[in-house]
C-alpha positions in Angstrom: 13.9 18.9 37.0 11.7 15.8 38.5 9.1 16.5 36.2 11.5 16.5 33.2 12.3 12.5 34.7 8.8 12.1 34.6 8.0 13.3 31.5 10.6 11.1 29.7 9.8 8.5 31.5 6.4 8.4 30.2 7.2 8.6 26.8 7.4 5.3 24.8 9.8 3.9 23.0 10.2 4.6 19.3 11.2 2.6 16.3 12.2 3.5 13.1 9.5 3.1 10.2 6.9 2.0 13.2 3.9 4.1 13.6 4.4 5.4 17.1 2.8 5.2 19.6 2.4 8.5 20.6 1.8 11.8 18.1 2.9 15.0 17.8 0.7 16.9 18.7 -0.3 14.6 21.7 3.7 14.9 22.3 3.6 18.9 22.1 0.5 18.9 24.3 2.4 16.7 27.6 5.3 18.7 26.8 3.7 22.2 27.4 2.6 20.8 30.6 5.6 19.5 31.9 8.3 22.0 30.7 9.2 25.1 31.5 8.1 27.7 29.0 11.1 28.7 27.4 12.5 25.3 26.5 8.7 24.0 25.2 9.1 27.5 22.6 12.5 26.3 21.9 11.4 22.4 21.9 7.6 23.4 19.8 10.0 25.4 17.2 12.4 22.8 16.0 12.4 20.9 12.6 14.0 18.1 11.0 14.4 20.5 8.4 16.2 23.2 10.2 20.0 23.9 8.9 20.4 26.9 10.7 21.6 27.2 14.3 20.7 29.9 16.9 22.6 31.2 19.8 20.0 29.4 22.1 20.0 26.2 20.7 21.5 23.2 22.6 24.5 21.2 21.8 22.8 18.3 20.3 20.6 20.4 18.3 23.3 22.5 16.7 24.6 19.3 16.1 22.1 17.7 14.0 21.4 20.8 12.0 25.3 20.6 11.2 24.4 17.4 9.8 21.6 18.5 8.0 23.5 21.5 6.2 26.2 18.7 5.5 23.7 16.0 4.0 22.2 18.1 2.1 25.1 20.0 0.8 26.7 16.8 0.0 23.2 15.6 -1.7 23.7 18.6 -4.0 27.1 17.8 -4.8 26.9 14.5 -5.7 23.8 15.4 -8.1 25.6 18.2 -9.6 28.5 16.0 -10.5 25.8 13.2 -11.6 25.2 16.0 -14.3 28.6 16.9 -15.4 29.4 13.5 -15.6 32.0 14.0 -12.5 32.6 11.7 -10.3 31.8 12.9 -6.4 32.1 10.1 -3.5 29.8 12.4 -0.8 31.5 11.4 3.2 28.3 11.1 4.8 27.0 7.9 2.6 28.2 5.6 0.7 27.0 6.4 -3.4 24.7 3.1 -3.2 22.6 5.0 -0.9 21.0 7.3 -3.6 21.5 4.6 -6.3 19.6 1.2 -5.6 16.3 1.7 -5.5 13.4 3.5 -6.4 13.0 7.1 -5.1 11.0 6.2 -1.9 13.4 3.1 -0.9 16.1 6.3 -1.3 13.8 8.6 0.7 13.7 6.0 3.4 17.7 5.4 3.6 18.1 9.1 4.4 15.6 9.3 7.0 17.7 6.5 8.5 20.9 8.2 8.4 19.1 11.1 10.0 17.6 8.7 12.9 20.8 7.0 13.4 22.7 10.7 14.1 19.8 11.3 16.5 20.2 8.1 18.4 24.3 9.0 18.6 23.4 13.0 20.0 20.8 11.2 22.2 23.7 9.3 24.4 24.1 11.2 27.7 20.5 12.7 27.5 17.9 10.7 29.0 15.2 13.9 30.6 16.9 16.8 30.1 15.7 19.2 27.0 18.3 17.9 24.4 16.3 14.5 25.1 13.4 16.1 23.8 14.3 17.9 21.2 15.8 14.2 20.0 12.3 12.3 20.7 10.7 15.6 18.6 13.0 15.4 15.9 12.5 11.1 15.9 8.9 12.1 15.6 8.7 14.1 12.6 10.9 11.7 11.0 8.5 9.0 11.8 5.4 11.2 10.6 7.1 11.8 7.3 7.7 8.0 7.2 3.9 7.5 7.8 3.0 9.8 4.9 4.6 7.8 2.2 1.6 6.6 0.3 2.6 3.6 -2.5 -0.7 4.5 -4.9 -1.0 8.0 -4.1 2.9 8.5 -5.1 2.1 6.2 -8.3 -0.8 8.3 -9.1 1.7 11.6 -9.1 4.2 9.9 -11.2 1.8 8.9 -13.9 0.2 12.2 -13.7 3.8 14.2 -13.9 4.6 11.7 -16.9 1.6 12.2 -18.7 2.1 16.1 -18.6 5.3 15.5 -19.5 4.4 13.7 -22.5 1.8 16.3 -23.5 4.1 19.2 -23.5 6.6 17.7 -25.7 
């Protein structure tokens, strides 16, 4: 367990929407060298877009997949209704969420909510595996945050509209 204390201890801090510090893969590679092999599989397996829990996943995992299954459940709910011009107030956000802004600024506000779960699981873990599967999860949020290009997603847009227009 002292190298778990170690190993947390040498991980910096991360910030939502900052480019961190340290990477995945640089993450995954200090990881395999200071955890035991079963929890770096379970640790090197998990994914922000995981819904589905498994008998060997921790507390805090299983929690935040819960979420996830319930965000996105109530995602599809609120765009059905959208549709069938129902009206669905989802529990998990407030409407406003998914309506001001354009689709990235939308993007961007449910990566937060999904950071802001983490940082609640994360109390009470500070170097045991449940820590890291938090810092892992913070990571690929913050990866998918760095991936959000402004011109390249203007390109696709013009691109999809101008299909769009030829098909009609």
């Amino acid at each position: 367990m002292d190298k778990y204390i170690y190993f947390a201890a040498q991980l910096p801090m991360l910030v939502f929407d900052k480019e961190p510090v340290t990477g995945i893969d640089a993450f995954l590679g200090e990881g395999q060298k200071w955890l035991s092999d079963s929890d770096y599989d379970l640790l090197s397996n998990v994914s922000i877009n995981e819904t589905e829990s498994g008998k060997a996943d921790p507390a805090a995992l299983r929690e935040y997949k819960l979420y996830e299954f319930v965000l996105r459940t109530e995602l599809m709910q609120y765009r059905q209704s959208l549709k069938a011009r129902q009206e669905h107030k989802p529990q998990l956000f407030s409407p406003m969420v998914l309506k001001e802004g354009n689709p990235l600024d939308v993007e961007k506000k449910l990566l937060l909510l999904r950071w802001n779960i983490l940082g609640e699981l994360e109390f009470g873990h500070y170097s045991d595996i449940e820590f890291f599967i938090i810092y892992y999860l913070k990571l690929q949020i913050l990866q998918r945050l760095q991936q959000f290009d402004k011109e390249q997603g203007k390109d696709k847009f013009l691109t999809y509209t101008e299909l769009a227009y030829e098909q009609d």
